[in-house]
Structures are given as C-alpha cells and as structure tokens.
C-alpha positions in Angstrom: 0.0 0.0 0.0 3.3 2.2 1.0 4.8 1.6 -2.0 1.4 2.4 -4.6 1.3 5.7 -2.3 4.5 6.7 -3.2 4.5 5.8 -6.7 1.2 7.9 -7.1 3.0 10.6 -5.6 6.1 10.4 -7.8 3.5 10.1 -10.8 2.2 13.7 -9.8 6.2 15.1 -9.2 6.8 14.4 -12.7 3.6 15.4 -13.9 3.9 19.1 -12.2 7.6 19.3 -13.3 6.8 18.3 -16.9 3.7 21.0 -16.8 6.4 23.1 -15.3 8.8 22.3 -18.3 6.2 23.1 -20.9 4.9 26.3 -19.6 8.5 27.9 -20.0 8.7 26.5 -22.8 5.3 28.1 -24.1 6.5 31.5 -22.6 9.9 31.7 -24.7 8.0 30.6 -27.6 5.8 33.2 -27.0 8.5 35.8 -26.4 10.3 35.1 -29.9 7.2 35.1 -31.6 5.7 38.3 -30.6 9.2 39.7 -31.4 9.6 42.6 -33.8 12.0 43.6 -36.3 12.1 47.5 -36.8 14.4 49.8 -38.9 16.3 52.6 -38.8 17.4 55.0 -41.7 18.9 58.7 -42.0 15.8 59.3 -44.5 13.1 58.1 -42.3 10.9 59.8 -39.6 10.6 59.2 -36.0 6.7 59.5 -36.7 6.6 56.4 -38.9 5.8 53.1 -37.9 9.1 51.9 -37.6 9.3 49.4 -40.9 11.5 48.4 -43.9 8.9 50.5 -45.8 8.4 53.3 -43.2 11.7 53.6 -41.2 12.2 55.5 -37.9 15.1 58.1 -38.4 16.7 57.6 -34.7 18.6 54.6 -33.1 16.9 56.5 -30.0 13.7 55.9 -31.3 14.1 52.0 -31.5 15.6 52.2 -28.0 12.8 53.5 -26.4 10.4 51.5 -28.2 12.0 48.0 -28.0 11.1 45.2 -25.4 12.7 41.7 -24.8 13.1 39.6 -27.8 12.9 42.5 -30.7 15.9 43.7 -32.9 16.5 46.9 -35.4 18.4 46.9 -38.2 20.1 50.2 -38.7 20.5 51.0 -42.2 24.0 53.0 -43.8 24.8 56.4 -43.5 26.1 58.9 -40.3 23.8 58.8 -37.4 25.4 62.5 -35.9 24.9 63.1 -32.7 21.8 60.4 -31.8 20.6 59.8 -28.2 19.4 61.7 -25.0 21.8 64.2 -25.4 25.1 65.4 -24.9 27.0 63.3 -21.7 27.9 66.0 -19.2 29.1 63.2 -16.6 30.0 59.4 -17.4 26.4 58.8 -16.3 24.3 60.7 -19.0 23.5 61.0 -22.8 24.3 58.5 -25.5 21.7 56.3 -26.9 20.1 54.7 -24.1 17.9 51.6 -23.9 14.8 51.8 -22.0 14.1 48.6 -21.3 15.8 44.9 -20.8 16.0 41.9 -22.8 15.7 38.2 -21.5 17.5 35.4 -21.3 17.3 33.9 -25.0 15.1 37.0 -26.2 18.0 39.6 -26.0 17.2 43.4 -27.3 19.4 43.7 -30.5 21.2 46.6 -32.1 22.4 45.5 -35.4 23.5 46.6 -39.3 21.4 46.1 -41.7 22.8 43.4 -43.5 25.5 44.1 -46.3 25.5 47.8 -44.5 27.4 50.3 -42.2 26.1 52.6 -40.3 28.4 55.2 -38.5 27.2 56.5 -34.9 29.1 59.7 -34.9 28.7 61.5 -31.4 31.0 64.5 -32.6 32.9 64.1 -29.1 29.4 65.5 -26.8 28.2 62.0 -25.4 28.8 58.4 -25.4 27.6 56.1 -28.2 25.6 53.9 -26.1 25.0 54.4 -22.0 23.1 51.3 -21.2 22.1 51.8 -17.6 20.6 49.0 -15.2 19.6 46.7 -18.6 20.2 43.4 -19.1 20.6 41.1 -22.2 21.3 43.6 -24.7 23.5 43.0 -28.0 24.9 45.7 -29.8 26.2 44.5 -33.7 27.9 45.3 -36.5 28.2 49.1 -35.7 31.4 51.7 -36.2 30.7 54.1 -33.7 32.7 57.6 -33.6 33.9 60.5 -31.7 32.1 59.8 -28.7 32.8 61.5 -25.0 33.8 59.4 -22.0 33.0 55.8 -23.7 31.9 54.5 -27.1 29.7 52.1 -24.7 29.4 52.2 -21.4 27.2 50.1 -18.8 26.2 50.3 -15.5 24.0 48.6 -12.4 23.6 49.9 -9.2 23.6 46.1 -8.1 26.9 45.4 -9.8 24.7 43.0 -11.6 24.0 43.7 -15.2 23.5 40.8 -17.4 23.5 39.4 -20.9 25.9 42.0 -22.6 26.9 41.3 -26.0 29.4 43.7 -27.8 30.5 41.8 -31.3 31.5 43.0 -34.6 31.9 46.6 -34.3 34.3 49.3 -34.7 34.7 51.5 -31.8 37.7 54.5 -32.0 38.4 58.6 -31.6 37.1 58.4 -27.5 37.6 61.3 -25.4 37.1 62.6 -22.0 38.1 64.1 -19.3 42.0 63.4 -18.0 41.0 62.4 -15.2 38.5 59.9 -16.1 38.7 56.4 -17.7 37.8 56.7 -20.9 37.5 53.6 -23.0 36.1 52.8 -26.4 34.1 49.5 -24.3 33.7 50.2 -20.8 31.3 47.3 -19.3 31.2 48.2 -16.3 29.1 46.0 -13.5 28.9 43.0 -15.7 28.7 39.8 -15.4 28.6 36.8 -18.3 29.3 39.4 -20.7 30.8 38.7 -24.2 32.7 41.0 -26.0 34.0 39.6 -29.5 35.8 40.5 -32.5 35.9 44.2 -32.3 38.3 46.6 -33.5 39.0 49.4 -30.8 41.5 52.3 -31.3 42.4 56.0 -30.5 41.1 56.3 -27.2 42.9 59.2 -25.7 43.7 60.3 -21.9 46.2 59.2 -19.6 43.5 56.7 -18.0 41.9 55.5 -21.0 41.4 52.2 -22.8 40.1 49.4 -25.9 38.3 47.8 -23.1 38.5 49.2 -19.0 35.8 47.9 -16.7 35.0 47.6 -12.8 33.7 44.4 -11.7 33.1 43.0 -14.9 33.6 39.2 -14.3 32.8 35.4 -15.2 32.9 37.4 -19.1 34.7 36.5 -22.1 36.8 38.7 -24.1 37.9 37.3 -27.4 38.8 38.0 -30.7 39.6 41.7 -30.5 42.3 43.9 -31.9 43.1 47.2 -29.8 45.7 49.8 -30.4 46.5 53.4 -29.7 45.4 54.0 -26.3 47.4 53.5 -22.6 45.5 50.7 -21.7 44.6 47.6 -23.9 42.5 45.5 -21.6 42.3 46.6 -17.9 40.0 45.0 -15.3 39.6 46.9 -12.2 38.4 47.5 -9.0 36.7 44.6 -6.8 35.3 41.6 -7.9 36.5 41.4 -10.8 36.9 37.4 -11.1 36.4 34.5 -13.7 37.0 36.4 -17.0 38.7 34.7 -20.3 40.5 36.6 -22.3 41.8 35.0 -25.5 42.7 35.8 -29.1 43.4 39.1 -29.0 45.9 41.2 -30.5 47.2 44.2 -28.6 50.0 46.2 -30.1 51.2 49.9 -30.0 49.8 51.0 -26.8 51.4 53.3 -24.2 51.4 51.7 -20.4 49.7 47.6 -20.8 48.6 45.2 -22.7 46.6 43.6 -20.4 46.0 45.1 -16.6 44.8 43.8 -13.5 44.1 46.3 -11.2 42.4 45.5 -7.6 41.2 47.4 -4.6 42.0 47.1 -0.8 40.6 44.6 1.0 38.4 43.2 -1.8 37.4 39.8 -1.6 37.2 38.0 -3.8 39.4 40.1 -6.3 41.6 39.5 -9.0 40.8 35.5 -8.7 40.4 32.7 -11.4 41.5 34.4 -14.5 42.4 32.4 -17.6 44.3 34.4 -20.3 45.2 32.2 -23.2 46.1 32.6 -27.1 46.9 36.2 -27.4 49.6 38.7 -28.6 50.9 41.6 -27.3 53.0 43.5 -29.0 54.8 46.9 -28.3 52.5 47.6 -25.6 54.5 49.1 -22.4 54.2 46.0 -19.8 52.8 43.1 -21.4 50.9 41.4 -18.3 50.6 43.8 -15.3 48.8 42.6 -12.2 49.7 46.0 -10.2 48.3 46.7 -7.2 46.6 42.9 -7.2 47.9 42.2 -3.6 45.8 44.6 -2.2 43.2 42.1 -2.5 42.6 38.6 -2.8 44.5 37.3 -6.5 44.4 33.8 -6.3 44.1 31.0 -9.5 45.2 33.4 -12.2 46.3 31.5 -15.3 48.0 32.6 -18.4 49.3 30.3 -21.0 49.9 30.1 -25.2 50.4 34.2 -25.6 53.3 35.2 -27.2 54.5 38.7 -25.7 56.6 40.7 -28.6 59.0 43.9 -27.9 57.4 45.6 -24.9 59.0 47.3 -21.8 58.2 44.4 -19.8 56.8 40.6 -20.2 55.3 39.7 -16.8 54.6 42.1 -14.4 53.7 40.9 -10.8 55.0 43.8 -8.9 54.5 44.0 -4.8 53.9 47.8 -4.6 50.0 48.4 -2.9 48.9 47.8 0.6 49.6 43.8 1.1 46.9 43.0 2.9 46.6 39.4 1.5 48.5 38.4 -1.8 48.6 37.2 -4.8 48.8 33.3 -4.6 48.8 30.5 -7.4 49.6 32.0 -10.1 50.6 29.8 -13.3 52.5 30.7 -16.5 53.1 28.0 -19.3 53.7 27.7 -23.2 54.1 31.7 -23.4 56.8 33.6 -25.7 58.7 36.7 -24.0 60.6 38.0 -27.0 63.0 41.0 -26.4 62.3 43.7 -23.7 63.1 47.1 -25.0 63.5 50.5 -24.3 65.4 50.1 -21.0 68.6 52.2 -21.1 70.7 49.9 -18.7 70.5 46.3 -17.7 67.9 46.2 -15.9 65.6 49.0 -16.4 63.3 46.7 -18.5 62.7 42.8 -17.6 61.4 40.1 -19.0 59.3 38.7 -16.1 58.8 40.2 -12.5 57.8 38.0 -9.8 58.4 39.9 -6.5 57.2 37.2 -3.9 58.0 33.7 -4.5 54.6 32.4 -3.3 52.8 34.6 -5.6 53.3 31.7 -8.3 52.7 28.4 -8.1 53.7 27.0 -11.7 56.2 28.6 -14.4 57.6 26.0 -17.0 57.9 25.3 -20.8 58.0 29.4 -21.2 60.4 30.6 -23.7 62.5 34.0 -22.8 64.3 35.1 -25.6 66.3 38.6 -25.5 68.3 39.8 -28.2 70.4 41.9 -26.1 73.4 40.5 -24.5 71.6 40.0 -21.2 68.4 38.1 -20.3 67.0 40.1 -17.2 64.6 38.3 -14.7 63.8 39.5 -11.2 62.4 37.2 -8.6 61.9 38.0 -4.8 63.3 41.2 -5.8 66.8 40.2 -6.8 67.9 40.8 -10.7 68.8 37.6 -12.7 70.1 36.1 -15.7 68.1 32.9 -16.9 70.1 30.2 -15.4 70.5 32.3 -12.7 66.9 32.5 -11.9 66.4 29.0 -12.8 68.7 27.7 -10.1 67.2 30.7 -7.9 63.4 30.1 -8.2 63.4 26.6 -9.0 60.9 27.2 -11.7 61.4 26.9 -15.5 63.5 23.9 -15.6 61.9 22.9 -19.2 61.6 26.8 -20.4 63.9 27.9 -22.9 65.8 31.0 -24.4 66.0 30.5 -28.3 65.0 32.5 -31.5 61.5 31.0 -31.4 61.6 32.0 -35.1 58.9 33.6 -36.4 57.6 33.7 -39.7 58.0 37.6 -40.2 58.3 40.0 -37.1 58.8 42.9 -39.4 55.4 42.4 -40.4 53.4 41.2 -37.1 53.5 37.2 -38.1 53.7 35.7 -35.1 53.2 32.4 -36.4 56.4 29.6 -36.0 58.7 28.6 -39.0 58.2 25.1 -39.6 62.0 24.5 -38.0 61.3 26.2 -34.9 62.8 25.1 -31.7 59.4 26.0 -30.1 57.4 23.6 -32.2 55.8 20.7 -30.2 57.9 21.5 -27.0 55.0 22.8 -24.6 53.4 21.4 -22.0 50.6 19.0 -23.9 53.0 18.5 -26.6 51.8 21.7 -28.2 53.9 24.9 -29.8 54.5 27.4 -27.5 53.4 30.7 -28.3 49.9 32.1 -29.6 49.7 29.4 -32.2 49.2 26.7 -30.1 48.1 24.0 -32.8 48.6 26.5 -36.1 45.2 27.1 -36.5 44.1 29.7 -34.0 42.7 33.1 -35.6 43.9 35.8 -33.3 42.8 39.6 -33.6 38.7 40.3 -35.3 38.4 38.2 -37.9 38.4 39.5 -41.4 34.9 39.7 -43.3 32.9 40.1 -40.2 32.4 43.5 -39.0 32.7 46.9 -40.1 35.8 47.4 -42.8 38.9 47.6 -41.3 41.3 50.8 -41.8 44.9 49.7 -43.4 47.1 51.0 -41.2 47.9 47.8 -39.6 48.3 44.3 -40.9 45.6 42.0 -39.5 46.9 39.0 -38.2 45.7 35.7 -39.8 
C-alpha cells in the first residue's frame, strides 16, 4: 500500500515538473514570436511606424520602443549626434535603452545586412549608455567621436547581465583626464561577451580598448586594440572569472593587459584564464599592479606570445599587502626581447616579486636579443640560469629564437623549423599558435571594414 502511495505521488512530481517544463517553454516561444523587427534609416521619420517600408530616423527611437526579444536593423549612412543628449558626466546621454532583454530574447542593435552605419557622437556624449539593462546586444556598428565611452554600462547592483558587444568598430574616445575613458567600458557585468571588435584612438592618460569595474565570469575574445594606454584593464573589486583570448594588442602606451584591484576586496583578482593572445609593443605586457591589495588567487595565463614591450610579466609587490597574490601559473608563453630600457635592468622580462605569488612557471620561452636576459624574482635581478637555479621554476623553459615567420610584419606564427614547435606542456607549440590554427585579432569579413594602417593578423 506504501509503495502504490509513493508511486502515485512520484507520478504527480513528474507530472507538475513536466507542466512546469512546458509552460516555460510556451513563454519563450511566445516571447520570440511576438518579437519585432524594426528599422532605422537617416531618411526616415521618428513618426513612422518603424518598418522596412516606413523607417524611424533615430537609433533613440528603437531604444525607447523595444522590449525583450525585438531587434532593429540600422540602415547606412552617419547617425550624428543620436541619443538623449550630450554626456555631461560618465552617467548621461548617448543612446540609451529603455528597457531589458531576457534570457534567450536579447534586445538587438544591429546593421542592416550588407551595411554600415556610422554613430558619430561629434565628441558630446557616449555612443551607447546602457544603464541598469540586461541582455542587450549591440552588432555590427562603427561608432565615432564619442565622450567618456563608445559604450558604457552600469548597475547599481553590480549585476547587469547578458551583454553582447560583437562586430563593431569603436575609435576617436575622449574625455576628461582624469577619467577612464574607454572605447568598451562594461562596467558591473557579469557573463558578458565581448567579441571581435576593433577598438583604437582612445585618448587620456586613463583610457582604454576595453576598462571595466567588476566585470567578471565574461569573455573577451577576438579583438584587436591599439592606440590607447590601456589595452585591456579589469579593475576594481570583484572582478573574477574572466577569459580573455585571441586578442591582438599592439602599440599602446602603459599595458597590454591590466589587472588592477582594490583594498581589502574579496574575492578580487581570482580565477582568471588568459590564453592565445599577442601583445605586441604595448608598455608592460601582463601587469597585475596593485593585485595584492586584495585577494589574487588561481590566475592562469598560457599560449600568448609577448613581442618587444618594456616588460613581459609584471607581478609587482607595490599596494597595501593585505593578503596576496597566490597560485599563479604561466606555461607555453613567448617573452621576445624587452626594449626600451637604457641599462641592464631597467626593462625585464618577467617580475615576480614574492615567490609564493606563483605556483607553476615551465615550458615558457624568454628570448632577449640583447646581451643580457633580465629576470627578477623575490626582488633580486637575474640572468636565466640564474633565476632558474634561484626560483626553481622553468626547468623545461627555454631562451632560443622562437623563429617567427615575419616579425617585421606582425606574423607571429612559428617557421616550420622552430625550436618552439611541439615543446609545450601538452605537446603543443609554445606561443599564440598553439596547434597553427588559432585566428587571433577580429576576424576579417565580419564587422565593419577595417582601416589599413595595420596588418591584421591571420
């Protein structure tokens, strides 16, 4: 009788749970299709109904009007000056969604197909300010002389989710000095992706490609940044879980890639996996300044081949202390020729000032073609073997020409007779091109055209 009790009441269980099940279901069904398409053009009005036929004229006027689940296709020509107004604090103007997406019914910005719509802001307010909205995706845009950010989020709750930043082209950001301007700035949030995006001439002593505070658990992929201080910097607390891989950062003033924690902040800094990417005369390549202010543990960077900047590795010991950075691991990476230093060790090619801040080093290759190989580590200067027999770590790193296929033109890739082929850890090539067949930088074809200063990297 027990038993035909129980089985009656596991009947019902699965019966609720499957109702359950299909009632979402219904709802997300019902979401995508009541979703709308509308379109934007520089000949339409903001009075018309929002069609192919009958276009709105501002990207303002499908951001006020869209709900979760609808998209607008923004047709070519120079959308000057579009939004709430000019940005007369890092808080105000741009174009500004009014409401939030959903899970799996996001609230898309995108080209028209085969088009390319400019968002020129004429330096007076950010491109987009999205503010306490979650799951919107901004697509296929180039987006112009804009005023503290080119996009810029923000929660109150230091919980905004659902970004998606993708095949755009972001440059010419401004704003004030002492300010950090950035052509992305995401900041507050979390499972973010940013992806294939070309982002350039962001000017200031603070500013950015991409510079966010607590954005976290986000991936950051496929980009190519250059002319700015900062290529990539994470800062402030919380700022945990991220993946950055395949980009290419070249020809910026102070970092490639920073990591940049407050006091006391817990957890900060922490699980951080930084794979297949180059960075390439770009002041310090990897700098985790100021991390042992707060809690830095589980970082792990491996594959990235780090070409002719100041400094390779940067784990300096220089803020408050108050915990530390702790298991740290570096493997498979290229440190090719620190420059600029105008004595032996005014440059290095790795810094680790506490020996506990790492917990793995090995199958690197540090390759200087001066006459000296500078390492420090628990803040003594070192020459390779020195630091080898010092540390204890690197025992299957190297210092060889990894050969590339042409530095003079930013071809990272490995000669077919390199020393570095098949030697890393996994039986892989060290360096960016782990198996040969990674794409680093945006990839070609897929957002707005590229300008020809620079040589892609393919």
């Amino acid at each position: 009788m027990k038993t035909e009790i129980n089985l009656k009441v596991k009947a019902k269980v699965k019966v609720a749970v499957m109702t359950l099940i299909l009632l979402l279901f219904s709802s997300l069904s019902v979401l995508s299709a009541n979703a709308a398409t509308y379109y934007v053009a520089t000949t339409g009005s903001d009075s018309n109904a929002g069609t192919e036929a009958l276009p709105w004229k501002t990207i303002q006027k499908a951001a006020d009007t869209m709900v979760a689940g609808d998209t607008v296709l923004i047709k070519e020509g120079v959308y000057f000056k579009d939004g709430t107004g000019p940005s007369t604090s890092q808080d105000t103007g741009g174009i500004q969604p009014k409401n939030s997406g959903s899970l799996g019914n996001p609230i898309t910005f995108k080209a028209y197909p085969q088009h390319k719509p400019i968002i020129d802001q004429n330096y007076e307010s950010m491109g987009f300010y999205i503010y306490q909205k979650n799951y919107i995706t901004i697509d296929g845009l180039e987006i112009r002389n804009c005023w503290w950010a080119g996009i810029r989020t923000q929660s109150d709750s230091y919980n905004l989710n659902g970004l998606e930043v993708q095949n755009n082209k972001i440059y010419n950001i401004n704003g004030p000095e002492t300010e950090n301007v950035g052509a992305i700035r995401p900041d507050d949030a979390v499972g973010a992706v940013i992806r294939n995006n070309y982002l350039y001439n962001a000017y200031g002593p603070k500013a950015a490609g991409i510079v966010s505070y607590r954005l976290r658990e986000s991936i950051v992929e496929n980009n190519e940044i250059w002319n700015a201080q900062v290529g990539i910097g994470y800062k402030a607390q919380y700022i945990t879980g991220n993946i950055t891989r395949y980009n290419y950062i070249h020809d910026t003033s102070n970092v490639g890639l920073w990591f940049n924690s407050t006091v006391g902040d817990t957890p900060s800094c922490s699980n951080h996996t930084v794979h297949n990417n180059i960075i390439y005369k770009a002041g310090k390549a990897i700098s985790m300044w100021e991390c042992d202010d707060g809690v830095s543990q589980n970082n792990k960077f491996y594959n990235n081949t780090f070409v002719d900047n100041p400094d390779g590795f940067f784990i300096p010991m220089n803020g408050a202390g108050t915990t530390s950075i702790e298991t740290t691991q570096i493997w498979n990476n290229i440190i090719y020729n620190t420059v600029d230093g105008g004595s032996q060790w005014d440059t290095v090619i790795m810094m680790v000032a506490k020996p506990s801040f790492i917990s793995l080093s090995n199958y690197n290759n540090f390759y200087e073609t001066t006459q000296w190989l500078p390492i420090s580590w628990n803040k003594q200067n070192y020459t390779f073997s020195g630091y080898q027999s010092a540390s204890g770590f690197d025992a299957n790193s190297m210092s060889v020409d990894p050969l590339f296929v042409d530095k003079a033109n930013q071809n990272f890739r490995l000669l077919s007779n390199s020393p570095l082929k098949g030697k890393g850890l996994g039986g892989v090539d060290i360096g960016a091109y782990a198996t040969g067949n990674e794409v680093i930088g945006a990839i070609p074809g897929t957002n707005p055209e590229r300008v020809k200063d620079v040589i892609i990297i393919k």
